[in-house]
C-alpha positions as CSV (number, residue, x, y, z in Angstrom):
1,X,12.1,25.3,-8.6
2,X,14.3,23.3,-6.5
3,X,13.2,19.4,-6.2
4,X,11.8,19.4,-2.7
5,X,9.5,21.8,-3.8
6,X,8.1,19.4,-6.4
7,X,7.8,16.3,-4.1
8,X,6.3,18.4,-1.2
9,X,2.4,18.2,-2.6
10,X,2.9,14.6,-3.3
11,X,3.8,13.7,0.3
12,X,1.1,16.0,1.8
13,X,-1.3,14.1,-0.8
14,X,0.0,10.9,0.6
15,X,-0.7,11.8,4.2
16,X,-4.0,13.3,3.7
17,X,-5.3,10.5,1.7
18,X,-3.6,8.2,4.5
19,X,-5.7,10.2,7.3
20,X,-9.2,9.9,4.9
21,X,-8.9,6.2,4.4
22,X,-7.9,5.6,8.0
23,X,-10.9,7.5,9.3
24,X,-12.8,5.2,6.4
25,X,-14.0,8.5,4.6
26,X,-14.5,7.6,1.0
27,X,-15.8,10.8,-0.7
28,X,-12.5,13.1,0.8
29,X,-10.3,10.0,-0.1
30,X,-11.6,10.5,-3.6
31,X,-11.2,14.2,-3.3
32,X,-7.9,14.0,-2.5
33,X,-6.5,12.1,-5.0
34,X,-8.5,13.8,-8.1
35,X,-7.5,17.2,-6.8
36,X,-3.8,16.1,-6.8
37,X,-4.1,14.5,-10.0
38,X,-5.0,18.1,-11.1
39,X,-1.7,19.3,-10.0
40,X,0.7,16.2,-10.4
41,X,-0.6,14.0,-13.1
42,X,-2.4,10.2,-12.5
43,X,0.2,8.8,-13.0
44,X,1.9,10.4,-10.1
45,X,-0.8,10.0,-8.1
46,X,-1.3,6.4,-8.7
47,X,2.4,5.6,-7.6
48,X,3.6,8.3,-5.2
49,X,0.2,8.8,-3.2
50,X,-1.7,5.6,-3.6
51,X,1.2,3.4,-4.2
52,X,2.6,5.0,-0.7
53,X,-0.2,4.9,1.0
54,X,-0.4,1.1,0.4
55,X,2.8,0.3,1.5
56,X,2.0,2.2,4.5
57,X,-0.6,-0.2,5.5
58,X,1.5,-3.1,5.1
59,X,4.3,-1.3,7.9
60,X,1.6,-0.2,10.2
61,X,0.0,-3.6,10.2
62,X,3.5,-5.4,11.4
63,X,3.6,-2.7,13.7
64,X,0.5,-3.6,15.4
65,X,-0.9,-0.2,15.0
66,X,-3.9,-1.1,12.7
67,X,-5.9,-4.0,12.7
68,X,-6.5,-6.4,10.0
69,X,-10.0,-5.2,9.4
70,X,-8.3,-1.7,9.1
71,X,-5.8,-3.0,6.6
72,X,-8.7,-4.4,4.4
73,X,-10.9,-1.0,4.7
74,X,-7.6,1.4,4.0
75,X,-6.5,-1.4,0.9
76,X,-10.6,-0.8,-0.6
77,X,-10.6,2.5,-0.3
78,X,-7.1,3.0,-2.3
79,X,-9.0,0.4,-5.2
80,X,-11.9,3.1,-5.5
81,X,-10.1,5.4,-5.4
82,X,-8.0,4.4,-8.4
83,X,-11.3,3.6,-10.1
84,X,-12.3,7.9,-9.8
85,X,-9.0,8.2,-11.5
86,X,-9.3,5.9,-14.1
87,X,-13.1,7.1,-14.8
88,X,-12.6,11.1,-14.8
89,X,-9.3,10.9,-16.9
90,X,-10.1,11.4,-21.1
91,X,-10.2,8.5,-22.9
92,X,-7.5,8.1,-25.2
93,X,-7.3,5.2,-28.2
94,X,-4.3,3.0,-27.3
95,X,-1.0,3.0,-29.8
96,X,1.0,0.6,-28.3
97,X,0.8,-3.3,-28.1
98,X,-1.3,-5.7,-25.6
99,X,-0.5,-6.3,-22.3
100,X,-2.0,-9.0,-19.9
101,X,-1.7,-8.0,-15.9
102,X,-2.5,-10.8,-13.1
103,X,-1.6,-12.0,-10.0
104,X,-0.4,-15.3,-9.8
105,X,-3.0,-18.0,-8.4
106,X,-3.3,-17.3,-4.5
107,X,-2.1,-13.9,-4.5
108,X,-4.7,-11.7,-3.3
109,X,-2.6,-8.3,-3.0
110,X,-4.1,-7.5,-6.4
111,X,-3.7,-3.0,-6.0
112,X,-0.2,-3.5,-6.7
113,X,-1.2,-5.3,-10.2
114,X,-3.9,-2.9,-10.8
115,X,-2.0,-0.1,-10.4
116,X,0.8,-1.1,-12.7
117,X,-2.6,-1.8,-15.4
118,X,-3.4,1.6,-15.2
119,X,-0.1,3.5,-16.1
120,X,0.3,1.1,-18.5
121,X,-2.7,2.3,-20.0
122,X,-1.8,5.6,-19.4
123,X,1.6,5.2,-21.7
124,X,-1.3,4.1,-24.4
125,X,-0.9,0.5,-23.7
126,X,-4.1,-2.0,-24.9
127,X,-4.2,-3.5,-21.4
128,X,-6.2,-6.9,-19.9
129,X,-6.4,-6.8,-16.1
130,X,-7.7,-9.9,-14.7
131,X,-7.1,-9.0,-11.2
132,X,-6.6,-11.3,-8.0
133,X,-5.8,-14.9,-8.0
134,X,-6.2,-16.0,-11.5
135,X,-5.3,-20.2,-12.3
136,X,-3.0,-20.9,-14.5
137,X,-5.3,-22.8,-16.8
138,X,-7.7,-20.0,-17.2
139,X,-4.7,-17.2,-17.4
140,X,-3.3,-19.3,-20.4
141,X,-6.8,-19.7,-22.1
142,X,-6.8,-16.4,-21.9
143,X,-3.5,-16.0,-23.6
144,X,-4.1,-17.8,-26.3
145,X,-7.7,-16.1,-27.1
146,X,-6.3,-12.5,-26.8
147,X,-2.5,-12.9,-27.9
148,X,-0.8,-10.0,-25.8
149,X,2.8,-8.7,-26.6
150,X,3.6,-9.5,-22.8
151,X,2.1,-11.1,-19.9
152,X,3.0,-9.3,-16.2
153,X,2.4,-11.2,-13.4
154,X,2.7,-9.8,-9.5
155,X,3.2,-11.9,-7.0
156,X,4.2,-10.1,-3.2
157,X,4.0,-12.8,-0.7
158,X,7.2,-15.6,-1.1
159,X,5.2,-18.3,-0.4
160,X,3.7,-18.4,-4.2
161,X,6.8,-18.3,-5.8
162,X,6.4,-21.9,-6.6
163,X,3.2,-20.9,-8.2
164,X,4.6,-17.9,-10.4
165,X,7.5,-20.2,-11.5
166,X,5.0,-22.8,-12.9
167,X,2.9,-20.0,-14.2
168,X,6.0,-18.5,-16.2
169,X,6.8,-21.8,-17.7
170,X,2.9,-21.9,-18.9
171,X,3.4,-18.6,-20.7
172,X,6.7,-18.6,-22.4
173,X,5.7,-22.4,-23.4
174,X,2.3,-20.6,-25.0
175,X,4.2,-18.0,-26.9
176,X,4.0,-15.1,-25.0
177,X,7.0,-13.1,-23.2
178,X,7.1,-12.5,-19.0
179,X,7.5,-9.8,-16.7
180,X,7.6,-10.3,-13.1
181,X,6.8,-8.0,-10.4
182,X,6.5,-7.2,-7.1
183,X,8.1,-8.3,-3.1
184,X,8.1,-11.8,-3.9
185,X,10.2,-12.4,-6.5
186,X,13.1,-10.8,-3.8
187,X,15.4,-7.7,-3.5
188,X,16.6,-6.9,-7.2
189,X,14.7,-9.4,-8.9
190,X,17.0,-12.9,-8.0
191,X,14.4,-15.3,-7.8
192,X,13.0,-13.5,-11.4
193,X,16.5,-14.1,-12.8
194,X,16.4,-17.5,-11.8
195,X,13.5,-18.6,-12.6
196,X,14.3,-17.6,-16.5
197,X,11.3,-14.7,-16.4
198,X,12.6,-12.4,-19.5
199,X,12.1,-9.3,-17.6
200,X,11.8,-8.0,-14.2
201,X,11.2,-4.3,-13.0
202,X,11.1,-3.3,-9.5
203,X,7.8,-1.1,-9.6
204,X,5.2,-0.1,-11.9
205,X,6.9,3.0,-13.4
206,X,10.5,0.8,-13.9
207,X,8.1,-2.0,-15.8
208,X,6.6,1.6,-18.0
209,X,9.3,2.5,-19.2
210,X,11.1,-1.0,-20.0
211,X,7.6,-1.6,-22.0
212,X,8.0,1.8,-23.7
213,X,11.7,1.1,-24.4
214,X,11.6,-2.0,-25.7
215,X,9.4,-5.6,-27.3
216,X,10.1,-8.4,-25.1
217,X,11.2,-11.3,-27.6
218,X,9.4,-14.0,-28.1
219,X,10.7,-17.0,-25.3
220,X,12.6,-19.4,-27.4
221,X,12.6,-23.8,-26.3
222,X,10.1,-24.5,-23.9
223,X,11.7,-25.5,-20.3
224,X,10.2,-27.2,-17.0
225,X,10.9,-25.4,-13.1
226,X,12.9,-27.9,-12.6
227,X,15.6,-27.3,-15.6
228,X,16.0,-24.2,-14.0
229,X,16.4,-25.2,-10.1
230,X,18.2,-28.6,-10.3
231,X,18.3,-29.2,-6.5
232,X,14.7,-30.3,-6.4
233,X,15.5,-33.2,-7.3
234,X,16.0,-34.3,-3.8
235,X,12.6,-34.1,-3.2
236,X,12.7,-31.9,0.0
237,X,10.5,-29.5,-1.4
238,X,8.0,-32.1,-2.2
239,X,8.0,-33.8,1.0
240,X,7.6,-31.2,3.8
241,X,5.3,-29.2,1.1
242,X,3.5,-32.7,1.9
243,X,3.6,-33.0,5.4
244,X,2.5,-29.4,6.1
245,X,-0.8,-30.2,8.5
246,X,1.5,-33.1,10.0
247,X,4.1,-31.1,11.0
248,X,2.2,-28.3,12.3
249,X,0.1,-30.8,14.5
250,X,3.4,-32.3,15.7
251,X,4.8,-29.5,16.9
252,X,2.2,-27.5,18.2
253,X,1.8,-30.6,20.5
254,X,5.2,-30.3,21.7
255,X,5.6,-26.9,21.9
256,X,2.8,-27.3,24.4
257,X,5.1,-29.3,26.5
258,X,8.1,-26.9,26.0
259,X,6.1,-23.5,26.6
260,X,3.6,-24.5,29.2
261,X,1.8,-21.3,28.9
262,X,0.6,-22.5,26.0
263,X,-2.1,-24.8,27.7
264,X,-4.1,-22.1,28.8
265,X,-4.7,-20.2,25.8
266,X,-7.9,-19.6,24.6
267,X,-9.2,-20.6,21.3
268,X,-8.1,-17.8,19.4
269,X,-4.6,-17.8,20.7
270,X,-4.7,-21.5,19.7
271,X,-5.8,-20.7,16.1
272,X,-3.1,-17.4,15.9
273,X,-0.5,-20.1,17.1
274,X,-1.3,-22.7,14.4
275,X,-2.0,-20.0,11.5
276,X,1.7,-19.0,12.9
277,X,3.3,-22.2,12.6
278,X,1.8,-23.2,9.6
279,X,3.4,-20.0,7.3
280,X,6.6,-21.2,9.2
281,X,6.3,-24.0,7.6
282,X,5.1,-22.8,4.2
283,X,8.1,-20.3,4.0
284,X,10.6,-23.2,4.9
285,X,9.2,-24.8,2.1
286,X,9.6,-22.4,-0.1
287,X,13.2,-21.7,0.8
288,X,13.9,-24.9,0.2
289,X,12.3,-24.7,-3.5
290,X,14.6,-21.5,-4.4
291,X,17.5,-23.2,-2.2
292,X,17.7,-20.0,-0.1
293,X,18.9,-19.9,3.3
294,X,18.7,-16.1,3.5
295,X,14.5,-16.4,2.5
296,X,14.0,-18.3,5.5
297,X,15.9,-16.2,8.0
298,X,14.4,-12.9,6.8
299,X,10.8,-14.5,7.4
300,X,11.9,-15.7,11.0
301,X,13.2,-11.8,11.9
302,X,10.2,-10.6,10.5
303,X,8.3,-13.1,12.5
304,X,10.1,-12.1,15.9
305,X,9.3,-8.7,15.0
306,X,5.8,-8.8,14.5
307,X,5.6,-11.0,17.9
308,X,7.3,-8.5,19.7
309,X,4.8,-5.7,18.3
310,X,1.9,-7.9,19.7
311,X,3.2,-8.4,23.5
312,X,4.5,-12.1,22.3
313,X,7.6,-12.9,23.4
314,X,9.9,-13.5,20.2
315,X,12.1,-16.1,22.2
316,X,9.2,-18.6,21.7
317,X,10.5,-18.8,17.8
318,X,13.7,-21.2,19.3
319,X,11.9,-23.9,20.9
320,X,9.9,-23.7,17.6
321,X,12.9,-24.0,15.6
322,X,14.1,-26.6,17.2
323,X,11.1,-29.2,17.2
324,X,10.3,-28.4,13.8
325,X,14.3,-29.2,13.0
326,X,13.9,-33.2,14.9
327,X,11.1,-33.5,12.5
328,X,13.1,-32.7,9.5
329,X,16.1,-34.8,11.0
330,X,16.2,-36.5,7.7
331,X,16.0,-33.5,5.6
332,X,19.7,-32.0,5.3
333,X,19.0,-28.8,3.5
334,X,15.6,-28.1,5.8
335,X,17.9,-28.9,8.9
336,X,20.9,-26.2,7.4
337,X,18.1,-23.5,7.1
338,X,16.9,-23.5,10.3
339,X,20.1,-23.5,11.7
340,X,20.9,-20.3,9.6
341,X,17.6,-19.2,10.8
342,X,18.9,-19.4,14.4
């Protein structure tokens, strides 16, 4: 049977559980993926239909074409329906070792964690999902109680990489091996690699099969985030991690001078534009942790983009670029990623 053949019920799954979730209909949502988990497998299912669906969302919400109460709904209706998946499949005793699957503190994208729980217990893994935004403390108490084989942590948004690194550090300095996953940890895994984690797989099926493959060894000396990103030691980082509500407030105010527009907006356009500025800011910051120019720059396009979508004119990003840059006059590396940014 040639190979198109094979994909073709997967993307019609994909769309048709795309239209049920978008019209908010739970029951043929759940119809759809249980009848094509008849055909293709759950595993299938869980990665080629919901997993698509899901990134889905994330495009048509930059695209301004659903809201963010539509992104939500879609994102709940995927969760349940991975939960009729996981309850209509047999049970089956597990034969392989213990895994522990979180999300890093503040990351609450948690499908992309839950779905990679459940192939892993598919492949007859003993698996501990402790979902959305789990501390640090509490995911290392946890480690030490339960003693997995491996601990995978998913982080997608950039700005927690800080927060995965110091997680990482926590759990190879407990004993227990790390795999990282998901958007955050950038393309091919770099910020993974450099941040010591001992493995990295792109997606849920890639992190399987490495776990089906192989043991992760045991980590060896215990290590601090900053033995592994030696430029922090400039403190820049630190400082304008800091000074985030200052330097929003500063240049909001000026921008006001620069774009005077901006005087008449309404209170919600005020709110959007300081919710804006701030993950400007918190995405500089982070750049400068991993010492990334190209981090920053991305998140500006993407910015402009997502403007544009909206009616907002993109060009509004310079004058921002510019007054946040005399704030961080002092700050040579901030100042040489904004510039990149340009």
């Amino acid at each position: 049977m040639p190979e198109t053949a094979l994909k073709a019920p997967k993307v019609d799954a994909a769309d048709d559980l795309w239209e049920a979730a978008l019209d908010g209909d739970e029951r043929r949502a759940t119809d759809v993926v249980l009848k094509a988990a008849e055909e293709d497998g759950h595993e299938v299912v869980l990665l080629d239909v919901i997993g698509a669906v899901q990134r889905r969302v994330g495009a048509e919400w930059a695209a301004n074409r659903i809201s963010v109460a539509q992104e939500h709904a879609i994102t709940a209706i995927n969760d349940r329906a991975v939960s009729a998946l996981s309850i209509t499949r047999p049970y089956e005793a597990p034969t392989r070792g213990r895994v522990t699957v979180a999300c890093v503190d503040g990351e609450w994208h948690a499908l992309p964690a839950r779905l990679l729980a459940e192939v892993l217990s598919l492949r007859g893994f003993r698996v501990d999902y402790l979902g959305a935004q789990v501390p640090t403390p509490h995911l290392i108490t946890h480690l030490h109680r339960t003693g997995p084989d491996v601990v995978a942590l998913s982080s997608s948004i950039a700005t927690r990489l800080p927060v995965a690194h110091a997680t990482m550090t926590a759990c190879q300095a407990a004993g227990v091996p790390v795999m990282v996953g998901g958007a955050a940890f950038g393309e091919g895994g770099k910020y993974a690699r450099r941040f010591g984690a001992n493995a990295w797989a792109a997606d849920a099926r890639q992190a399987a099969d490495m776990l089906v493959e192989s043991r992760l060894p045991v980590p060896g000396t215990p290590h601090q985030p900053i033995d592994d990103l030696p430029h922090l030691v400039d403190q820049e980082y630190t400082l304008v991690t800091r000074s985030t509500p200052t330097l929003v407030r500063s240049v909001y105010r000026a921008l006001e001078e620069r774009v005077p527009a901006m005087k008449d907006y309404d209170d919600q356009q005020r709110q959007h534009t300081a919710e804006d500025l701030k993950h400007i800011v918190e995405f500089l910051a982070t750049s400068l942790y991993v010492d990334d120019d190209e981090l920053f720059r991305a998140f500006i396009a993407w910015t402009g983009d997502v403007l544009v979508a909206r009616s907002v004119p993109a060009r509004v990003l310079g004058p921002t670029l510019d007054l946040l840059s005399a704030e961080l006059r002092d700050f040579p590396r901030a100042r040489r990623m904004i510039e990149a940014a340009r």
